[in-house]
N, C-alpha and C positions, 0 to 999 in steps of 0.2 A: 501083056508084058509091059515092066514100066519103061518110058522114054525116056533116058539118059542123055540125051542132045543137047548142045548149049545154045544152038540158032536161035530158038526164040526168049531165052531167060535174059531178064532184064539185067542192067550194068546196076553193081552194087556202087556204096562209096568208095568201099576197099579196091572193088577191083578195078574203079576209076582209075586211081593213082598209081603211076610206074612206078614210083620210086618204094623199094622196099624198109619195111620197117627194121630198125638197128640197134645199137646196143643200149641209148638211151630210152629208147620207148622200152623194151625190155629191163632197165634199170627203174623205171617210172610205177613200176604193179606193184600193189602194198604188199602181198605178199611176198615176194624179193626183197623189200627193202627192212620188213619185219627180220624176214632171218637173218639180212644181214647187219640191220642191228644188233641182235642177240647175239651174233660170230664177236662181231666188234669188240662188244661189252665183253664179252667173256675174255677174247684177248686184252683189253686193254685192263679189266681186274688183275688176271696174271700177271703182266707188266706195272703195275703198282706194287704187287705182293712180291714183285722179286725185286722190285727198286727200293721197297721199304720197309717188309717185314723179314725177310731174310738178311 
């Protein structure tokens, strides 16, 4: 059977550190920040197209 016990596994970095991670380190991942360029862009084309071409 396997040993699922934490006594002897060693202390990672992560779970050194109390303090949990927040909404920065989660705004920080390229992926995140990719889609939310593309949201961006797309709103902000709309809002040229309706300031200018309409």
């Amino acid at each position: 059977m396997l040993d699922t016990s934490r006594e002897n596994a060693p202390a990672t970095a992560d779970a050194a550190s109390d303090e949990p991670r927040g909404c920065l380190f989660a705004l920080s991942q390229p992926p995140l920040l990719i889609f939310l360029s593309v949201v961006g862009g797309l709103l902000m084309m709309a809002a040229v197209h309706d300031l200018f071409v309409l």
